[in-house]
ChimeraX commands (.cxc) that place a marker at each C-alpha (Angstrom):
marker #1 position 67.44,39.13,-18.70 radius 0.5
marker #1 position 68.21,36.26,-16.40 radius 0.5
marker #1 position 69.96,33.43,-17.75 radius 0.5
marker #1 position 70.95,30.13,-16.24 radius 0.5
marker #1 position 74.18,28.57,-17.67 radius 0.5
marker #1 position 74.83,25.00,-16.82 radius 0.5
marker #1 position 77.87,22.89,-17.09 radius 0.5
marker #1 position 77.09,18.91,-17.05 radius 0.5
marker #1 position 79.44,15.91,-17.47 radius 0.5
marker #1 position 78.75,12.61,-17.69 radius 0.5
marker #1 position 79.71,9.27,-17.06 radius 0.5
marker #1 position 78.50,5.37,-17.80 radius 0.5
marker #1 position 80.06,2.00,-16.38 radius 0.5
marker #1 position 78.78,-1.15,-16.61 radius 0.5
marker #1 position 80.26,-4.21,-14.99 radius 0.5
marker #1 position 80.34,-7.16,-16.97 radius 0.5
marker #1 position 76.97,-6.42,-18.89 radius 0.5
marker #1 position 75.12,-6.89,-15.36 radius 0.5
marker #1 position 75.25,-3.00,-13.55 radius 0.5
marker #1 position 75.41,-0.05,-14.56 radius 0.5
marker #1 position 76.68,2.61,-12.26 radius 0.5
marker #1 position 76.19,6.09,-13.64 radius 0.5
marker #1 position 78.07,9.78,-12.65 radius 0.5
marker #1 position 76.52,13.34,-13.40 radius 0.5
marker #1 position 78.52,15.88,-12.38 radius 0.5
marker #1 position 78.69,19.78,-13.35 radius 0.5
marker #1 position 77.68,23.58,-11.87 radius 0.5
marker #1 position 75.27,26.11,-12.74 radius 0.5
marker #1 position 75.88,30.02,-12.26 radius 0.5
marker #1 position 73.24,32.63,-12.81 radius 0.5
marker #1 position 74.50,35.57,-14.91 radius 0.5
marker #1 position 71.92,38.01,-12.96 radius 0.5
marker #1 position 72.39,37.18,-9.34 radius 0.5
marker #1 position 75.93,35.68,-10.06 radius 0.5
marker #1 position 74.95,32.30,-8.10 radius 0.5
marker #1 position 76.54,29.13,-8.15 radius 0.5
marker #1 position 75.46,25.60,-7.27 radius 0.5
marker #1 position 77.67,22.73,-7.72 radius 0.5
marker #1 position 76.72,18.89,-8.29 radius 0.5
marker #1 position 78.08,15.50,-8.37 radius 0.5
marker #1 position 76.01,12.66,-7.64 radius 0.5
marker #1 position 75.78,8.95,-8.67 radius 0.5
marker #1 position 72.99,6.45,-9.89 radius 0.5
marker #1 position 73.14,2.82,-10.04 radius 0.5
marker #1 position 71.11,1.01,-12.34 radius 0.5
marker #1 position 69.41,3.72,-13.47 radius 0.5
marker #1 position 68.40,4.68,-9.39 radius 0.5
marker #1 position 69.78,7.52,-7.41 radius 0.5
marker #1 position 72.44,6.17,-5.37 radius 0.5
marker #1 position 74.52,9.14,-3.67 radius 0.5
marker #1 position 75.05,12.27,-3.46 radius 0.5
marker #1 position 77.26,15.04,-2.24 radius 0.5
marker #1 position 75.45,18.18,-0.29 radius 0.5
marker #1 position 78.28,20.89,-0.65 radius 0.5
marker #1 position 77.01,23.31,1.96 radius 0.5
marker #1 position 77.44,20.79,4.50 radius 0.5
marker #1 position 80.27,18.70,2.69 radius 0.5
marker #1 position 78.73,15.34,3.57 radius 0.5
marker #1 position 77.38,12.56,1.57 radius 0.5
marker #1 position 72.98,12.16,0.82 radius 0.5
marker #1 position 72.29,8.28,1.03 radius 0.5
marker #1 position 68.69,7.83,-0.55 radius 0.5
marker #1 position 69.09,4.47,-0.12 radius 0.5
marker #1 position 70.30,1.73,2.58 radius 0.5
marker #1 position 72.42,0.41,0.44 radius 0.5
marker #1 position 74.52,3.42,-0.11 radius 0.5
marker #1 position 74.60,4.10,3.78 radius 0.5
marker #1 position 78.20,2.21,4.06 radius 0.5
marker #1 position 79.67,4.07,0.99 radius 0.5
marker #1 position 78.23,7.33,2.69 radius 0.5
marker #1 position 79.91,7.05,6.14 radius 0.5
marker #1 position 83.12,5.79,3.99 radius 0.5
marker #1 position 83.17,9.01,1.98 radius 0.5
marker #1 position 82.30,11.50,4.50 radius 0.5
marker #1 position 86.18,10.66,6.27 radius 0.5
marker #1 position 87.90,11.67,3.06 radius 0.5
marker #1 position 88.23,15.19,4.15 radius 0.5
marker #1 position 90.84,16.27,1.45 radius 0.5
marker #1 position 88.55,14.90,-1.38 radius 0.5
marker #1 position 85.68,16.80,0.28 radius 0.5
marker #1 position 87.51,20.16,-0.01 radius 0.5
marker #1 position 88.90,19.53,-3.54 radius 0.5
marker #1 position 85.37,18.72,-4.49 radius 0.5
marker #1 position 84.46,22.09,-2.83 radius 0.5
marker #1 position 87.04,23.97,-4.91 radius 0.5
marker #1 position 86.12,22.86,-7.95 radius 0.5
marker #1 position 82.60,23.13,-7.95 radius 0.5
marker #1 position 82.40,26.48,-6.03 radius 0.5
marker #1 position 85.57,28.07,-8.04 radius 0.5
marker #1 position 87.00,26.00,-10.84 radius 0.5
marker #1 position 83.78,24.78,-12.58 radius 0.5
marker #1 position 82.09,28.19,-12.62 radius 0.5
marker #1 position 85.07,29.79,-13.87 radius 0.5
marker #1 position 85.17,27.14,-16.73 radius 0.5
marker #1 position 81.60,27.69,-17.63 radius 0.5
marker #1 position 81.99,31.56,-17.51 radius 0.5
marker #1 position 84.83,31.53,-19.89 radius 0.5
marker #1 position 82.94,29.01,-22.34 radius 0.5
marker #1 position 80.06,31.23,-22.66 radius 0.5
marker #1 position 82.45,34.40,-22.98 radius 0.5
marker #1 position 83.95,32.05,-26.09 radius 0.5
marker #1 position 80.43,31.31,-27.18 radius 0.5
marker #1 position 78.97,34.45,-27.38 radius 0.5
marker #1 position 81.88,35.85,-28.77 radius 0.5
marker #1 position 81.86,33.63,-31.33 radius 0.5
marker #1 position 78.48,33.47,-31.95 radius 0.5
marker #1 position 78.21,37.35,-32.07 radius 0.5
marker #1 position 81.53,37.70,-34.32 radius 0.5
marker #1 position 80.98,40.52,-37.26 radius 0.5
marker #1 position 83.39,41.13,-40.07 radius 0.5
marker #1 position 82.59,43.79,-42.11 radius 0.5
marker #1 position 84.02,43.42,-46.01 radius 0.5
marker #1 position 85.84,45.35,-48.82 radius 0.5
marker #1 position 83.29,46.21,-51.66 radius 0.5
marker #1 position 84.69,46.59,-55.46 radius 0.5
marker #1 position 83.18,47.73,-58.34 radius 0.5
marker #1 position 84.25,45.27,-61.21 radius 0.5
marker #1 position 83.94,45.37,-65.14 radius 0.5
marker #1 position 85.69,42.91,-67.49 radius 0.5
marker #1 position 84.98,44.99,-71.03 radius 0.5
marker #1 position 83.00,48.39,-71.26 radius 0.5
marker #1 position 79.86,46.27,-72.80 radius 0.5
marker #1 position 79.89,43.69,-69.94 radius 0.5
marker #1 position 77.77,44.10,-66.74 radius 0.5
marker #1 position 79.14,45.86,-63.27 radius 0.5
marker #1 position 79.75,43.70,-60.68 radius 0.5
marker #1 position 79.38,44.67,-57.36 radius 0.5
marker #1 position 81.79,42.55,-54.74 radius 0.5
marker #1 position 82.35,42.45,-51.23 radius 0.5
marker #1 position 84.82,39.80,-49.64 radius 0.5
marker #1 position 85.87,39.12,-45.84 radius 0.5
marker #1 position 82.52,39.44,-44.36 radius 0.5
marker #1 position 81.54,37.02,-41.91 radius 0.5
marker #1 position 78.94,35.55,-40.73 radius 0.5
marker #1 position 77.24,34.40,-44.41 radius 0.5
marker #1 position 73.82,35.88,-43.33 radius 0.5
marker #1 position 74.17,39.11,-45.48 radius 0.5
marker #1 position 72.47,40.15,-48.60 radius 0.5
marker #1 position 73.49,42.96,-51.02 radius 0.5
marker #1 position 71.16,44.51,-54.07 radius 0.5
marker #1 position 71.34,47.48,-56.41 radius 0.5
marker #1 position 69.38,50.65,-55.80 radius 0.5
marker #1 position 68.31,53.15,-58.70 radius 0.5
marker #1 position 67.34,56.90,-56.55 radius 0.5
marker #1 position 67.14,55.13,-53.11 radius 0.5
marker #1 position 65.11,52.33,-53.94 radius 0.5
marker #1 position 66.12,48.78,-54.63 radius 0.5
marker #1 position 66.22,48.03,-58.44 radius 0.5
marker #1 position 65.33,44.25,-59.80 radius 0.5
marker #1 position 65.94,44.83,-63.85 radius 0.5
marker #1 position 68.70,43.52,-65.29 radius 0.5
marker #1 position 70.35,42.40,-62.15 radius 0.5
marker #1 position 71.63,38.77,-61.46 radius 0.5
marker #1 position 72.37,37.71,-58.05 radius 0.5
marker #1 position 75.34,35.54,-56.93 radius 0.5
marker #1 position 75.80,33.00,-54.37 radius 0.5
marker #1 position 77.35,33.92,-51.09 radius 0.5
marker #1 position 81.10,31.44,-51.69 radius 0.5
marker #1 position 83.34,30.41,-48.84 radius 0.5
marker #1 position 87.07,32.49,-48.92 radius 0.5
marker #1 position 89.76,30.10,-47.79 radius 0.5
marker #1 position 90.36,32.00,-43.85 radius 0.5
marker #1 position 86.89,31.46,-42.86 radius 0.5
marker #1 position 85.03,34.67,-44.41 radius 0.5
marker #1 position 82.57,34.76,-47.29 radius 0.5
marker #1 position 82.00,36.81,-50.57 radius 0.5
marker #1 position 79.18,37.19,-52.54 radius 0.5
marker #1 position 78.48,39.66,-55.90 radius 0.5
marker #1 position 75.53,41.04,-57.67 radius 0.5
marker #1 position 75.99,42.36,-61.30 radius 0.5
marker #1 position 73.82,45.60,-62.97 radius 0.5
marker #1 position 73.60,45.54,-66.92 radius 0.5
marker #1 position 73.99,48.69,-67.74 radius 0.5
marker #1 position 73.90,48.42,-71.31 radius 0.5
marker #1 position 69.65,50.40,-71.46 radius 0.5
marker #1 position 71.46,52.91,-68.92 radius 0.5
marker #1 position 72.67,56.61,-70.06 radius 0.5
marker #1 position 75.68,57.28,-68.99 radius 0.5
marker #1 position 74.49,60.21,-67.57 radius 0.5
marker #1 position 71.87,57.71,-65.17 radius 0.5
marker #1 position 74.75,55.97,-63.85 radius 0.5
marker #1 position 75.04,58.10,-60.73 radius 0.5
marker #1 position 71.61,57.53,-60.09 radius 0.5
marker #1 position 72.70,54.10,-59.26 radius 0.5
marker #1 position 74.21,52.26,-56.08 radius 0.5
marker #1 position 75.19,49.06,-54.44 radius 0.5
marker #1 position 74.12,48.05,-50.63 radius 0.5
marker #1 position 75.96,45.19,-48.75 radius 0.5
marker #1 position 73.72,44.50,-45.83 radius 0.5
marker #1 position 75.12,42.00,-42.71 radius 0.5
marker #1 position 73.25,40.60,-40.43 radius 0.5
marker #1 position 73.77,42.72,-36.73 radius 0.5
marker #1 position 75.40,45.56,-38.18 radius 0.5
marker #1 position 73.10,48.66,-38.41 radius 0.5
marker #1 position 74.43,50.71,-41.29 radius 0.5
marker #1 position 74.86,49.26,-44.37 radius 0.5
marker #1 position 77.83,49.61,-46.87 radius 0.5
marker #1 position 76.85,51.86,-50.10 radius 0.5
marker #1 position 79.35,52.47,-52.88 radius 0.5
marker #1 position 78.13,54.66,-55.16 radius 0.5
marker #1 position 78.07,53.93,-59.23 radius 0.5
marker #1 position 81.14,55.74,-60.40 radius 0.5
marker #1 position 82.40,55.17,-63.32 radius 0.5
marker #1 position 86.04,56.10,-62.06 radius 0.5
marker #1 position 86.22,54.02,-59.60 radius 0.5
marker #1 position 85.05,50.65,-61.71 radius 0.5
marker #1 position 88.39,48.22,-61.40 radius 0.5
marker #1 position 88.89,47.09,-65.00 radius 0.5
marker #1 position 91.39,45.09,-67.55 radius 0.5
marker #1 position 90.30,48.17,-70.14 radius 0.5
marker #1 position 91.28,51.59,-70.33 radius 0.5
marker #1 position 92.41,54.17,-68.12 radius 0.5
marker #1 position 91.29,52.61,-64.68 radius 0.5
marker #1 position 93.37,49.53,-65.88 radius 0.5
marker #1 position 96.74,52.03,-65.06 radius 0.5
marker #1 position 97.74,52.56,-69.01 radius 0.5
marker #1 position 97.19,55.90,-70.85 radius 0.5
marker #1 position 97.23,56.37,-74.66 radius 0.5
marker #1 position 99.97,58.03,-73.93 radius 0.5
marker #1 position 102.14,55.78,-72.02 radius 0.5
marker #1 position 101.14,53.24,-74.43 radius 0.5
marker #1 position 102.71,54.76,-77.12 radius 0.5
marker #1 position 105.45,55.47,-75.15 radius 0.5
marker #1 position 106.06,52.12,-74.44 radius 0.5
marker #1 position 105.53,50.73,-78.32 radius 0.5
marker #1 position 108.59,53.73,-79.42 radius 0.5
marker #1 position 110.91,52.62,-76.47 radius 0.5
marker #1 position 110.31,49.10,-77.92 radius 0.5
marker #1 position 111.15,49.60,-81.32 radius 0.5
marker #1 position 114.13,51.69,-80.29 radius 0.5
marker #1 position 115.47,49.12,-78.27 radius 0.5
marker #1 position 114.72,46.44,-80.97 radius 0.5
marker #1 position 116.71,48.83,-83.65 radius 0.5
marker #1 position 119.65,49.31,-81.78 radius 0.5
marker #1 position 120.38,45.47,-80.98 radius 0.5
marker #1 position 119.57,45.06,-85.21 radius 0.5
marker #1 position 122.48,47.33,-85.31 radius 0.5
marker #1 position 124.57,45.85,-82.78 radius 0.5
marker #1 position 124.48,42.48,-84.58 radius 0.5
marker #1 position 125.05,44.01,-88.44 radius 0.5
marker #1 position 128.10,45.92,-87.09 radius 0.5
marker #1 position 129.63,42.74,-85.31 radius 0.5
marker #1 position 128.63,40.64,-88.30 radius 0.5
marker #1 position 130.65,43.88,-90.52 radius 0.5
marker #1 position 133.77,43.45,-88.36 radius 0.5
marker #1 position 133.78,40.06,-87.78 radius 0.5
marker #1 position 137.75,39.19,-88.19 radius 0.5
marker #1 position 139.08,42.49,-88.82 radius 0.5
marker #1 position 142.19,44.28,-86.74 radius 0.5
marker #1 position 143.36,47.21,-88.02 radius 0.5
marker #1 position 147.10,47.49,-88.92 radius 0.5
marker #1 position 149.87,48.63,-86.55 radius 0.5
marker link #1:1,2 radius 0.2
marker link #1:2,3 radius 0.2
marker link #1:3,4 radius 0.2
marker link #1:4,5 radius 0.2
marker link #1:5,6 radius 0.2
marker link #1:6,7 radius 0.2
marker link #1:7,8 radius 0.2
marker link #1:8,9 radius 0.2
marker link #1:9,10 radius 0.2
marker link #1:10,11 radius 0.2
marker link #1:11,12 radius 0.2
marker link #1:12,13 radius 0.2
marker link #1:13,14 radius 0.2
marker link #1:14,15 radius 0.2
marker link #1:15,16 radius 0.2
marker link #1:16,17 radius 0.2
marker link #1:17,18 radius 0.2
marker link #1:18,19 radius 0.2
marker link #1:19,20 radius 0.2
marker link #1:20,21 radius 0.2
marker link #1:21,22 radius 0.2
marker link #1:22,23 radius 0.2
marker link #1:23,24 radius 0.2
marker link #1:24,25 radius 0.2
marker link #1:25,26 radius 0.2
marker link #1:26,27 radius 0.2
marker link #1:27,28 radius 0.2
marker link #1:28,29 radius 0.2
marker link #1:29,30 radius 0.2
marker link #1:30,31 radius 0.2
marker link #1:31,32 radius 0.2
marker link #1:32,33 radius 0.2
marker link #1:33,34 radius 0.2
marker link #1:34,35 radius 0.2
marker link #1:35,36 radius 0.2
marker link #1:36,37 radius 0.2
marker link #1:37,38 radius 0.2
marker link #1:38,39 radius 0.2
marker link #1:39,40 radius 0.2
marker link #1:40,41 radius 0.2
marker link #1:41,42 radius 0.2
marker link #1:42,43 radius 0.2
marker link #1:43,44 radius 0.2
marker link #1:44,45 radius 0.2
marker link #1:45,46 radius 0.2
marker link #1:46,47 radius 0.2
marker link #1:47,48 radius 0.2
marker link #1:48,49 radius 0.2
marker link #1:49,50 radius 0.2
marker link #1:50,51 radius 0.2
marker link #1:51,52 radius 0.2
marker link #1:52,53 radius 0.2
marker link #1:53,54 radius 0.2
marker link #1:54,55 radius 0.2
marker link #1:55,56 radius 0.2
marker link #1:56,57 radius 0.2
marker link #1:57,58 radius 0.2
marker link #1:58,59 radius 0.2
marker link #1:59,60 radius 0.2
marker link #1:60,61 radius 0.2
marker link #1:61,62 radius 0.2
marker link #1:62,63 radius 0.2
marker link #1:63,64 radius 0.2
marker link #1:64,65 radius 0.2
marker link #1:65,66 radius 0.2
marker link #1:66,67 radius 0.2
marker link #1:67,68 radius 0.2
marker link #1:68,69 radius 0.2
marker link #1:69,70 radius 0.2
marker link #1:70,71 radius 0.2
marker link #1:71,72 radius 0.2
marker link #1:72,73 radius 0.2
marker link #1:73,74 radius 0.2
marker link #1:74,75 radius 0.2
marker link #1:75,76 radius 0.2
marker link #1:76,77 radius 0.2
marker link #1:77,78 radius 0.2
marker link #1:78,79 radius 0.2
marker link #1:79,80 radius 0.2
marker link #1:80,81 radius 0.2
marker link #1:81,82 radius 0.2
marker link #1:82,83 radius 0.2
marker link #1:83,84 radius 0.2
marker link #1:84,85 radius 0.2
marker link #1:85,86 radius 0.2
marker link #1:86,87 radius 0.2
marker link #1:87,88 radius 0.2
marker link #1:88,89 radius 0.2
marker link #1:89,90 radius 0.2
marker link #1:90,91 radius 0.2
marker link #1:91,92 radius 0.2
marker link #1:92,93 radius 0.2
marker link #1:93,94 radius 0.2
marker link #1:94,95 radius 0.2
marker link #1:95,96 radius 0.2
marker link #1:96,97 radius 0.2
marker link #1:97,98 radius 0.2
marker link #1:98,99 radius 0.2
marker link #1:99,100 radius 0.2
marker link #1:100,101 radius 0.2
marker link #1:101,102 radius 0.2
marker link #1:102,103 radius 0.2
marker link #1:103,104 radius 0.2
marker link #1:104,105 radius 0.2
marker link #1:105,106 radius 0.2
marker link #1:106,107 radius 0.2
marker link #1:107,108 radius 0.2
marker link #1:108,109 radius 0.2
marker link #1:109,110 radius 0.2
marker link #1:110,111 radius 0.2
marker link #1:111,112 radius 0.2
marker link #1:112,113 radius 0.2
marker link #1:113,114 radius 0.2
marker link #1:114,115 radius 0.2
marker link #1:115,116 radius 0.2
marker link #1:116,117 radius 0.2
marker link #1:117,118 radius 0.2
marker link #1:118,119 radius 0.2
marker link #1:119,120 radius 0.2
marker link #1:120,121 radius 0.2
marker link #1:121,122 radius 0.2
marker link #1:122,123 radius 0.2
marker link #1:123,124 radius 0.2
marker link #1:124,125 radius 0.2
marker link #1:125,126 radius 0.2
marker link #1:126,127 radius 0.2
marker link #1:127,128 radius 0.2
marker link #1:128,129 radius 0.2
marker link #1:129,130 radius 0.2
marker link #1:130,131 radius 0.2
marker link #1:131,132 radius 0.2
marker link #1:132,133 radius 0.2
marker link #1:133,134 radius 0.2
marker link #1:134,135 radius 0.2
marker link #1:135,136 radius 0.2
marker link #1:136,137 radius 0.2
marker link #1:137,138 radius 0.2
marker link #1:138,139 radius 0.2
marker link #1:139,140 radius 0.2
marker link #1:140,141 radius 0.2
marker link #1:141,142 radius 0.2
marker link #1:142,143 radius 0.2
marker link #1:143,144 radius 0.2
marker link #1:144,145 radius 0.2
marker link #1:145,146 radius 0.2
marker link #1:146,147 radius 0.2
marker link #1:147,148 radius 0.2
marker link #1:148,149 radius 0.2
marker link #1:149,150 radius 0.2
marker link #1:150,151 radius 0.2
marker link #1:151,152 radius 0.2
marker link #1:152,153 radius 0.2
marker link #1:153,154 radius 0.2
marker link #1:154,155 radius 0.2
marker link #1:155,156 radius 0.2
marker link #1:156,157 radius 0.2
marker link #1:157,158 radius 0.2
marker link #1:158,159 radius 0.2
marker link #1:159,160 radius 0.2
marker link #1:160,161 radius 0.2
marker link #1:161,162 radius 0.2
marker link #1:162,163 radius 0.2
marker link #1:163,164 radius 0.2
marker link #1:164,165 radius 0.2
marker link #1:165,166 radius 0.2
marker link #1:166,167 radius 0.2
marker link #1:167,168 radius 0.2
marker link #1:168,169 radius 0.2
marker link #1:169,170 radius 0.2
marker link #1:170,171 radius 0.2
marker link #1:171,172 radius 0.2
marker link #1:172,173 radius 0.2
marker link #1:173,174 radius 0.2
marker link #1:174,175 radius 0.2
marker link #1:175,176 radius 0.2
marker link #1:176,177 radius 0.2
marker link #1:177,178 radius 0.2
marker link #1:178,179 radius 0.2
marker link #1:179,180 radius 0.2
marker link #1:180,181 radius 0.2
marker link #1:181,182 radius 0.2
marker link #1:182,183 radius 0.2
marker link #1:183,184 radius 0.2
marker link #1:184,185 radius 0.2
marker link #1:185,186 radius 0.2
marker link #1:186,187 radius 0.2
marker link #1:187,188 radius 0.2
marker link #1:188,189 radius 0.2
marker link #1:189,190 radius 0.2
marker link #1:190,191 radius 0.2
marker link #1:191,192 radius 0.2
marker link #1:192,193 radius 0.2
marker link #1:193,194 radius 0.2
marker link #1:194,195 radius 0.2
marker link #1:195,196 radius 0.2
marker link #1:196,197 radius 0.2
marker link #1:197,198 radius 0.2
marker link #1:198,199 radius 0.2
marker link #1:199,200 radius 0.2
marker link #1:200,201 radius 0.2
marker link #1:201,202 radius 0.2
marker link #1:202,203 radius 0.2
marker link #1:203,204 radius 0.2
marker link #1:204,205 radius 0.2
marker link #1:205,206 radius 0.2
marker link #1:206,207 radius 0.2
marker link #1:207,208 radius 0.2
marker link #1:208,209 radius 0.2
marker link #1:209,210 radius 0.2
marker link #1:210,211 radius 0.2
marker link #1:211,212 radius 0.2
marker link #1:212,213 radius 0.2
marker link #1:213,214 radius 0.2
marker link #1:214,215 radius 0.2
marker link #1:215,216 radius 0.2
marker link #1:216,217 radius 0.2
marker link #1:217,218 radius 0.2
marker link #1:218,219 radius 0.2
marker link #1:219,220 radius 0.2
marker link #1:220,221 radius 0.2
marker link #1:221,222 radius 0.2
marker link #1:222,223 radius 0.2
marker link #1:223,224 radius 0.2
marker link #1:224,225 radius 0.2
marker link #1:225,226 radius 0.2
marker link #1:226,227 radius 0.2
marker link #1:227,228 radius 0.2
marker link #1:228,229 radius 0.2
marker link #1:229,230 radius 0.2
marker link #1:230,231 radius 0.2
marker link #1:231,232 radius 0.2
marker link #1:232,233 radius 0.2
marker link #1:233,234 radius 0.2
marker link #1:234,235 radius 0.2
marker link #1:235,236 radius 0.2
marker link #1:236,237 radius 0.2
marker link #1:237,238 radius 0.2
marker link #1:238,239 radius 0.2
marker link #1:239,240 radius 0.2
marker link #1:240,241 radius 0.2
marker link #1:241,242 radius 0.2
marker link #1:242,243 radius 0.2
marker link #1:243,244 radius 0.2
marker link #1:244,245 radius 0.2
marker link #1:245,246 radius 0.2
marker link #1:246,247 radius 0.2
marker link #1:247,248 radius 0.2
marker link #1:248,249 radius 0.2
marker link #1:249,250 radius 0.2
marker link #1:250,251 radius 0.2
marker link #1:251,252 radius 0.2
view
């Protein structure tokens, strides 16, 4: 597909409110044949004045007025080449690298980290995904391949603080078997990216404040509660048997 990129500047004097002179320079370069044309030409009061031809590096007088500014301009032979160079080489090379920037930019995908989330084992799973970018993405619950709308509650897609976005959906579970959660799953969908990003309802893998996912075990619970109470009966100890032997030395 051909496109034409073009790189314009401006500028606007006016001379004590009376005339306005006017500059419009800039290049364009065609992605497909890889051509470049340069440009820099003046207006005055809103006219075309002059113009420079850069095949033939000489100045276009529309007008008679501009004839003396012409013949003036075409004996500056350095400024003639530098306006060569940078129209032929330094302006395309600009523009190329600006539209390198833009697409890159415009075409940047970030692909996040999905969670599955539960605060207590009656509240609803959350399904999260942070560090995506851009914000056009949309993620949903599926029950045996096919999106599910009952008892789900959408959240807004939130900024993150480098520039990425995050956005959650939650699933009440609480009409759900246990044995139906597997029949469930969570799809974060971005906008350019193909495949999508399923994580499968397992209950093991839910990131909790609760029970065994949390890192604690009965076991090391009660661990910790004994070690505790040992700890707090030996320092009862310490303290009766200073208290005991407070001021006493044995005899030589």
């Amino acid at each position: 597909m051909r496109t034409l990129f073009v790189l314009l500047l401006f500028c606007h004097f006016a001379s004590a409110g009376v005339h306005i002179l006017q500059r419009m320079n800039g290049c364009e370069w065609d992605d497909e044949t890889g051509e470049v044309q340069g440009f820099n030409q003046y207006g005055y009061d809103g006219e075309d004045f002059i113009s420079l031809d850069l095949q033939t590096l000489t100045w276009i007088a529309p007008k008679p007025q501009a004839f003396i500014t012409k013949l003036r301009w075409d004996t500056e032979k350095s400024r003639l080449d530098y306006n060569k160079n940078y129209y032929i080489y330094k302006c395309p090379d600009w523009l190329k690298k600006y539209v390198h920037y833009g697409k890159s930019f415009l075409q940047r995908r970030e692909l996040p980290s999905v969670s599955l989330l539960q605060k207590t084992p009656s509240s609803p799973v959350t399904c999260h995904a942070t560090g995506f970018y851009p914000d056009r993405a949309m993620m949903f619950w599926r029950k045996d391949g096919e999106e599910f709308h009952e008892d789900v509650e959408h959240g807004e897609i939130l900024p993150n603080h480098d520039g990425t976005f995050q956005m959650s959906v939650d699933l009440n579970l609480s009409s759900v078997t246990p044995e139906d959660w597997r029949r469930f799953d969570c799809v974060f969908h971005l906008s350019g990216v193909e495949d999508d990003i399923v994580t499968r309802l397992d209950k093991a893998e839910i990131r909790t404040n609760w029970g065994s996912t949390s890192g604690f075990t009965p076991g090391s619970v009660v661990g910790v509660t004994v070690g505790l109470l040992l700890l707090s009966a030996g320092i009862t100890g310490l303290l009766m048997w200073r208290r005991n032997n407070n001021g006493f030395h044995p005899a030589n």
